[in-house]
N, C-alpha and C positions, 0 to 999 in steps of 0.2 A: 600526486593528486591532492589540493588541498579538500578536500570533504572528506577523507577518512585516511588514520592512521597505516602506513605502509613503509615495507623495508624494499620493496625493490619499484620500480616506476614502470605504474600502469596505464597514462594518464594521455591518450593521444587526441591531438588537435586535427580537423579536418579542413586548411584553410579552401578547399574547395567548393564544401557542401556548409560552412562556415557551423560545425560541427563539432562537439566534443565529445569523446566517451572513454570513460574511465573501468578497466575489465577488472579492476581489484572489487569495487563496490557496486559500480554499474552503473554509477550516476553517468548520462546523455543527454543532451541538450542543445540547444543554440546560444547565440550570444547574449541572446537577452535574457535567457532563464538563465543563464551563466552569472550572468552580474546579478540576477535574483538572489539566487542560490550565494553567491561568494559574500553579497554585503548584504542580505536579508532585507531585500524590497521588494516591495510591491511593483509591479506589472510596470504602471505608468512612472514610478521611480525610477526604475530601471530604465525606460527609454528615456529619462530626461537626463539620466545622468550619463547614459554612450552620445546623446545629440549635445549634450555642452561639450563633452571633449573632444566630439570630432567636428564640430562648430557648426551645428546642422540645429537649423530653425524650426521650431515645429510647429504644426500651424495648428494644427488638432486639441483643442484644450483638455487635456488632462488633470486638471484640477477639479474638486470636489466639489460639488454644489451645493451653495448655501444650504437646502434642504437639508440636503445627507449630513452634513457638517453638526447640523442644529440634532440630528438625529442621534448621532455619536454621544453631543456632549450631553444632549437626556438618558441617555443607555449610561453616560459615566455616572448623570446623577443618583441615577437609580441604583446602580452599583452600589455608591456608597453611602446611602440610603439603607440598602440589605445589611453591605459589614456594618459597620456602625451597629443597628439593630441586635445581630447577631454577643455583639461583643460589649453591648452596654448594660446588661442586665439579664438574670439569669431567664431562658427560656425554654422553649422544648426542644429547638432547632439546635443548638447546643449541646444542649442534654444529649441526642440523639447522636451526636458525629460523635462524642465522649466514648457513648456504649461503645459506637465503629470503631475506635480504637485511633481515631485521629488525633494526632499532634496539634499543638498549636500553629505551629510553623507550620506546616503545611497549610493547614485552614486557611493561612495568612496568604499564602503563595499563590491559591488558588481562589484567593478571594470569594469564601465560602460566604453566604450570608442569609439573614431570616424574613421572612414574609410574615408578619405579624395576621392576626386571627381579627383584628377587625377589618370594617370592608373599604375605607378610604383612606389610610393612612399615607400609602405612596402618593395617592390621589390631591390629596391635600398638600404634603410637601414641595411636590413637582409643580402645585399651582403656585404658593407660593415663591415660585423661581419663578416666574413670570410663563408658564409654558402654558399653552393652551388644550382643549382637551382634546382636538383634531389632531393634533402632533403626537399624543398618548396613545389616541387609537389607533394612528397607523401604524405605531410600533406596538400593540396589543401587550400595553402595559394596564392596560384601562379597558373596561369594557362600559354599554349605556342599555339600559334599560328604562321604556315609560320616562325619559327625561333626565332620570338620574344615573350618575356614573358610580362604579367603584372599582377596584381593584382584580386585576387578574390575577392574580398572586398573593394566596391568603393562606397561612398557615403552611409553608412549606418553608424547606433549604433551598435554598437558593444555590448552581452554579452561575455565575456568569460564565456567558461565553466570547470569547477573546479569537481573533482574528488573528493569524498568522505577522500580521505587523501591527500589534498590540492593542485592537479600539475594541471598546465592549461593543459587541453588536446585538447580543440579545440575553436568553436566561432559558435556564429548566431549572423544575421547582420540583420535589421531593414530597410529596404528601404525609402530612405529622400525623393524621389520622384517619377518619375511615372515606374523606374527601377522592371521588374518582374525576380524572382520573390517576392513577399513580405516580404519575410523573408527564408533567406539564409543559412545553416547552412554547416559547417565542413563535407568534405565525409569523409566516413571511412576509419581511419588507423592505424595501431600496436598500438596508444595509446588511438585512441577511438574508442569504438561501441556503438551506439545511440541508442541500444537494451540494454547497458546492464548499464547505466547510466543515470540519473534525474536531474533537472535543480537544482541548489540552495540547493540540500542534503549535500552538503558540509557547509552550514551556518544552517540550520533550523533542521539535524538532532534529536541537544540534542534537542531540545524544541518536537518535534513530542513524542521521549523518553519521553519524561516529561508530555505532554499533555497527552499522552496514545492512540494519533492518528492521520493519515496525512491527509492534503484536496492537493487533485491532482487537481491543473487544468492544461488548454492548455497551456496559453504562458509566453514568459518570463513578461510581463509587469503585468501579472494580480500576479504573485507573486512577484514581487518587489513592488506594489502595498498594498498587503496585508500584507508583512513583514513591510512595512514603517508605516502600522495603527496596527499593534500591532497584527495580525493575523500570527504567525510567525513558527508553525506549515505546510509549504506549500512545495510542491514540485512541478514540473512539466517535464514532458515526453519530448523528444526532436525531437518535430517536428515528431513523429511517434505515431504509436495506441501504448498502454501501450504493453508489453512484459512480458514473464512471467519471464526471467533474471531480467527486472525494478520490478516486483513482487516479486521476491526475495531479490532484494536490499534491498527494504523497511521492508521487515520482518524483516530484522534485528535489526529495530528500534519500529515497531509497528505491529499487526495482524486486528488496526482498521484502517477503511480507509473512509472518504468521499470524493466521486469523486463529482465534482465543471466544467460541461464542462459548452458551452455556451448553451444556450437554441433553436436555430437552429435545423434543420435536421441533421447538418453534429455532431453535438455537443450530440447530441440524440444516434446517430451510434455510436460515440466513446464511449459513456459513457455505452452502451450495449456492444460494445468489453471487455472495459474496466473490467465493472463488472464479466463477464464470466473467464476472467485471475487470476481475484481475489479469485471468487467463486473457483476455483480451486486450488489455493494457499489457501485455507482454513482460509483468511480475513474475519471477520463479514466489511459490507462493508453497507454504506448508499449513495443514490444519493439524490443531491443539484439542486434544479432547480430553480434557481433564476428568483423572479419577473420579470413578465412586457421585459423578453426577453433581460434583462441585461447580462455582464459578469461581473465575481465577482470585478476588478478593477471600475468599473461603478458602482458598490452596494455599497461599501466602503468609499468610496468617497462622495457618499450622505448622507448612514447612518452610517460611521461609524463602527469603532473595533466592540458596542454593538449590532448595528446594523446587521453586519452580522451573529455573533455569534445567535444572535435568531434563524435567518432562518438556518442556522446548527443545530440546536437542533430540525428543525421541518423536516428533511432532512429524505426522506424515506430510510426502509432498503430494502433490496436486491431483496424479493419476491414484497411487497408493488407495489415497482416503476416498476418491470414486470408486475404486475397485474393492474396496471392500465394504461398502454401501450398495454396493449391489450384491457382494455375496452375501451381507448379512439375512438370518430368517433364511435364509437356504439351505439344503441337507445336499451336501455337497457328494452323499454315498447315492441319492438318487437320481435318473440318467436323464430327467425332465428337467428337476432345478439344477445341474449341473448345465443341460442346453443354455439353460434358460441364462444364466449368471454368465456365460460367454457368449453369448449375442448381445447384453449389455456391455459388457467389455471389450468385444468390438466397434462398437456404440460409442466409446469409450476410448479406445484409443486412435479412433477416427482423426479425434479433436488433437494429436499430439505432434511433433513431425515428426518425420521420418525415421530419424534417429532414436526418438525419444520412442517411435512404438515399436523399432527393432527389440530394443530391450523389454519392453513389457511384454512383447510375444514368447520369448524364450521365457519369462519366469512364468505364464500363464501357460507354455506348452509343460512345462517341469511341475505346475502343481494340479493340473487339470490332468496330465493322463492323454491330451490328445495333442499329435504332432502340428509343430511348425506349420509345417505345408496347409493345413487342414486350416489352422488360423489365419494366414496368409491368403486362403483363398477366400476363404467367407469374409475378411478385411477389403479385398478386391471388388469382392462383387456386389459391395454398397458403392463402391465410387464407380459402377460403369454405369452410371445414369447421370452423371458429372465429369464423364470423360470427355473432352473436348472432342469435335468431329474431325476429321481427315481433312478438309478443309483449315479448319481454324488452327490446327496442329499445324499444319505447312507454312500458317503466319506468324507464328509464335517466333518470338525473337531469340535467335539463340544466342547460348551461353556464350559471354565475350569470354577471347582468350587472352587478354590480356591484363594481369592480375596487377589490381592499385595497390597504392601505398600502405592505405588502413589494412590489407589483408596479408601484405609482408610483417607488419608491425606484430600485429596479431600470430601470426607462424613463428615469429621471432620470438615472441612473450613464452607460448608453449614450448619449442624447443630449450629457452634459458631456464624457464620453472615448469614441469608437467601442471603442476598444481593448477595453472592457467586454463586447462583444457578445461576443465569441469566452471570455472569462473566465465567463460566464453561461450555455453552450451545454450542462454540463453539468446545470444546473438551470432547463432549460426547464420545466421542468414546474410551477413556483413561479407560470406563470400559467395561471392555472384561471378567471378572467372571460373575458367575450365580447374586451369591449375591449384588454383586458390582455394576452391570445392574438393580437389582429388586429392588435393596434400594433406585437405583439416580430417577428410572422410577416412584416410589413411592412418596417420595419428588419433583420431578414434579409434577403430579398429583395434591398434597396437595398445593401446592402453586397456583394453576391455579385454584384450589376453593378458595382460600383466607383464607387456614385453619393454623395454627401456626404448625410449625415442631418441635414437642413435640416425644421424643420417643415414649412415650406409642401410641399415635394416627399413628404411623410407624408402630408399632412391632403388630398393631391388625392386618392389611394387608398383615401380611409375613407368608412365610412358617416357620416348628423350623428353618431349619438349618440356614436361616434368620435372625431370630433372635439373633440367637446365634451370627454373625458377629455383627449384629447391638449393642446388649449388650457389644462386648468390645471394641466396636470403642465409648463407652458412656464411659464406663469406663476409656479408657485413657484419653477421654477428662477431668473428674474430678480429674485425676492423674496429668494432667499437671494443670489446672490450683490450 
């Protein structure tokens, strides 16, 4: 795979479905987000570069329009407008990232900068570039009042914010004093939508690729924070709940995700929006809830690169931190909030498949006190109001029996490394044959008793025609190696 470090090859082509998907990291895609992803381009990049080599004419103009173009290079000027500022004399925006504990180099990397305290200084300078004041407002660098204009950005830090293929497109601004409100960002226009772009993806992309996954949190500080201690997998949403466009973005670089809000209510909300965007974007996703009511800038700082990295590793997954958000504020010794905390959790495991809510039943039968069966039916008797009718059942296409190549591939990766099976569990659904289903649901099984995935302890479990696939998906594996 080249998008992340690996010692065995995970990395399968689908010249059918013209389809890639890689079962070490989970990066999938088509061809065009392929050449995204591999040379870091943008969209229309990326198609101009597969239609020259395959000598294919495009008639669709992909090029940027003077507008947009003029828009860019006022967002550069403006940039550097801020650094400069920042960096030519002593100020409080300065002052202030010092306290933070910022380096210079960072600052520098992230091209931090200062909104000075009077009302038209960017005002004036951007005139003097010859720009006018219609092209400021629409980028809401500028605002007009009664005839006169000034400055949207006064007395604050400045981020710029940076495009996944390097143009400034907009800013959030830090308030130095009691100015609301606390942090200001760019309104939207032709070169930004704050739906559909992430703070800092433009630096910490390759590493998220490379790590094999990203930690989302709130603000700009808690990740330039964590990039500056070595935590450099980070992104953050701008000043909105995540989107399923910003969930898109990111898949392009990972399908793991630990979301990192603050530990508050309102951080609590987000981190439940959050997850539900994800869960939908078909993310294995864990939530971070950092001690003692910290934000991750505040954890780092104390304990450190190693420091945080534990508590990510002890970060729940998806159903976990649902299921214990509804147990929470429950007395779990009485026989109401105990109803009560398992009809959320069937609620709850509704949203899971199959697999995923076999396992959550058993650890809910084992700490609840009430059996299997007992969950399994109350699980049942929310989906017969979405049971398909007897009619619509009889048209339902059945399972083909004949098992494709990507689902040999995939059987072959599990049996070569077990490790595979749990790197796969997101994309169970990749087998759609009879066999292809019976063999991965088998090898499930075997591994959840802690039994070695040996063909023969396979092929006793199967029907022939079973076996018969499983026999020559054994066979090629001794052919290749």
């Amino acid at each position: 795979c080249p998008f992340h470090k690996e010692k065995t090859p995970s990395f399968v082509v689908s010249e059918e479905k013209q389809r890639f998907t890689c079962f070490g990291c989970g990066a999938t895609c088509d061809t065009i987000e392929f050449i995204q992803k591999y040379y870091n381009l943008e969209f229309s990049e990326a198609v101009e570069k597969l239609a020259a080599e395959c000598g294919v004419v495009i008639e669709t103009d992909f090029k940027k329009s003077e507008k947009k173009d003029v828009q860019y290079q006022i967002n550069r000027e403006a940039a550097t407008f801020f650094y400069k500022a920042f960096r030519e004399k002593t100020n409080p925006a300065a002052s202030y990232m010092q306290k933070r504990g910022i380096t210079p180099e960072v600052l520098n990397l992230f091209g931090i900068g200062y909104a000075d305290g009077e009302w038209d200084s960017l005002y004036q300078y951007l005139k003097s570039k010859g720009h006018d004041e219609e092209k400021l407002l629409d980028l809401g660098l500028i605002s007009e009042s009664k005839g006169k204009y000034y400055d949207k950005f006064r007395n604050r830090v400045i981020f710029p914010i940076i495009s996944t293929g390097g143009k400034v497109i907009g800013f959030g601004g830090r308030s130095l004093g009691e100015d609301m409100p606390k942090y200001l960002n760019s309104q939207e226009s032709s070169v930004i939508q704050k739906k559909n772009n992430l703070y800092a993806l433009n630096l910490t992309k390759q590493e998220i690729g490379k790590t094999g996954y990203g930690i989302l949190v709130e603000g700009y500080m808690d990740v330039i924070s964590l990039y500056q201690n070595g935590v450099r997998n980070v992104a953050a949403s701008l000043g909105t709940a995540l989107t399923e466009n910003q969930a898109r973005l990111l898949k392009r670089y990972t399908c793991q995700v630990v979301l990192s809000y603050d530990a508050d209510e309102a951080g609590k909300n987000t981190a439940l929006r959050g997850m539900e965007i994800l869960h939908k974007e078909n993310f294995r996703i864990k939530v971070l809830t950092v001690p003692d009511g910290k934000d991750p800038d505040d954890y780092i700082k104390r304990h450190g690169k190693t420091g945080f990295q534990q508590i990510v590793k002890s970060a729940l997954p998806y159903a976990d931190y649902k299921l214990a958000l509804a147990k929470s504020g429950k007395n779990m010794a009485s026989t109401e909030d105990r109803l009560g905390f398992l009809r959320e959790a069937v609620a709850i495991l509704r949203s899971l498949s199959p697999m995923e809510a076999d396992l959550y039943i058993k650890k809910l039968a084992a700490e609840s006190g009430i059996s299997e069966g007992a969950i399994r039916a109350e699980l049942g008797r929310g989906k017969t109001e979405t049971t398909p009718s007897h009619e619509s059942r009889e048209t339902e296409k059945p399972m083909d029996a004949a098992i494709s190549k990507l689902e040999q591939n995939a059987i072959m990766l599990i049996l070569t490394d077990s490790s595979y099976l749990d790197k796969l569990k997101p994309y169970e659904e990749l087998f759609k044959s009879r066999p292809g289903r019976s063999i991965y649901e088998v090898l499930q099984k075997m591994a959840d008793a802690d039994k070695p995935l040996h063909p023969e302890g396979i092929r006793e479990q199967m029907e022939p025609e079973e076996q018969s696939v499983l026999q020559n998906i054994v066979e090629n594996i001794r052919l290749a190696g």
